[in-house]
PADOZA-673636 format. One record per residue (C-alpha): residue in one letter; chain; x, y, z. Coordinates in Angstrom, 2 decimals. Last residue first. Layout:
PADOZA-673636
('a'; 'A'; (X; Y; Z)) ...
//
This chain:
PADOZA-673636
('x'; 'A'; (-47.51; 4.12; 31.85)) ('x'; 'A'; (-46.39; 7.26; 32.91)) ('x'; 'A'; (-47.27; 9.12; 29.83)) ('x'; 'A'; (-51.01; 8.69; 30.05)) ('x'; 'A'; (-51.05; 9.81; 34.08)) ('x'; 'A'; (-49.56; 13.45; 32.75)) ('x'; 'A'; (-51.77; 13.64; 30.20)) ('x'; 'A'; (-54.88; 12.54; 33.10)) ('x'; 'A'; (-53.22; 15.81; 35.10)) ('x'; 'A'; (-52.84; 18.09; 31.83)) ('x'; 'A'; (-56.64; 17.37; 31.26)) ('x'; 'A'; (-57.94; 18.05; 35.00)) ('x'; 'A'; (-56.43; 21.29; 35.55)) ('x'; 'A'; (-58.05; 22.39; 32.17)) ('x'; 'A'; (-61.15; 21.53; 33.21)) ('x'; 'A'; (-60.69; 24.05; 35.95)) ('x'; 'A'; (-60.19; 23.83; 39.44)) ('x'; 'A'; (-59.61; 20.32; 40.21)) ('x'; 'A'; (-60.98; 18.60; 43.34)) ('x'; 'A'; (-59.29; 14.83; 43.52)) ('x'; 'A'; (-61.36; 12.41; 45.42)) ('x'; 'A'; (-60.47; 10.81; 48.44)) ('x'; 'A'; (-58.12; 7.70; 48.72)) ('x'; 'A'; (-55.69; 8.99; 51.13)) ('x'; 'A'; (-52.96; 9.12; 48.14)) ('x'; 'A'; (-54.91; 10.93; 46.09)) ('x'; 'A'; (-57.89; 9.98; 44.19)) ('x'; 'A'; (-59.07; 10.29; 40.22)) ('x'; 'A'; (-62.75; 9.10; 40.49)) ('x'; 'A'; (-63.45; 5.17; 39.55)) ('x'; 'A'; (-65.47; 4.05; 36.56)) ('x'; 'A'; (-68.77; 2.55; 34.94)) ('x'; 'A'; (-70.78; 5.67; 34.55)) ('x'; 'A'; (-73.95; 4.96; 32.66)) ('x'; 'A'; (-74.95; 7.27; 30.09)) ('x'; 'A'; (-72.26; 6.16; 27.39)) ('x'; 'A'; (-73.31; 2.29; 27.76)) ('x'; 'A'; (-70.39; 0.67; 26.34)) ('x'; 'A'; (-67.61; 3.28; 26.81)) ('x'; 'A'; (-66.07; 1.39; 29.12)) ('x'; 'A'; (-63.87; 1.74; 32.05)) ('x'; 'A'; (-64.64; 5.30; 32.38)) ('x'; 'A'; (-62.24; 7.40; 34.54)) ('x'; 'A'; (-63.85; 10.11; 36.68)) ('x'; 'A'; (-62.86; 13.31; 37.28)) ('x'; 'A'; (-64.02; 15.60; 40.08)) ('x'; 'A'; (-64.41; 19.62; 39.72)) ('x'; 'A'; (-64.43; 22.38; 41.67)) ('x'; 'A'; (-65.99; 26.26; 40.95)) ('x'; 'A'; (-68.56; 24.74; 43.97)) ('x'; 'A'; (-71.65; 24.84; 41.32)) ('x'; 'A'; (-74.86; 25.44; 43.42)) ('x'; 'A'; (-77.97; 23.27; 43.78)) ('x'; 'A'; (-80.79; 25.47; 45.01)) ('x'; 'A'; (-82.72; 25.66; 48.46)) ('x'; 'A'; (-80.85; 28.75; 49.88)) ('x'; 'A'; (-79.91; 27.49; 53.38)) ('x'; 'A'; (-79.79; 23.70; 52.32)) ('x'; 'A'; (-77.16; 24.11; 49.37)) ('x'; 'A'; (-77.35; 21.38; 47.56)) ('x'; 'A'; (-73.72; 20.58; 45.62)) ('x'; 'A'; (-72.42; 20.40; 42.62)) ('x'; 'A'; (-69.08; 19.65; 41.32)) 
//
């Protein structure tokens, strides 16, 4: 995730990171999808890619 930092006037990398699931993979530059949310409906932060794999693995096998 990245986000503007005002007091040094550059985008920074937070070391987090927010999935999103595609719906389609139609038009591969435009996101048509939903970010992974908890139970209060805000986004998931992940700290490493990996993180984020073995959680959508996880949501694959329950259904």
């Amino acid at each position: 995730m990245n986000v503007y930092s005002e007091l040094n006037n550059v985008i920074e990398h937070t070391g987090e990171y927010i999935c999103y699931l595609k719906h389609t993979e139609k038009y591969p530059l435009i996101v048509f999808g939903a970010p992974l949310v908890d139970e209060n409906n805000q986004p998931i932060l992940f700290r490493t890619q990996k993180e984020v794999i073995k959680y959508v693995e996880k949501l694959k096998t329950k259904n």
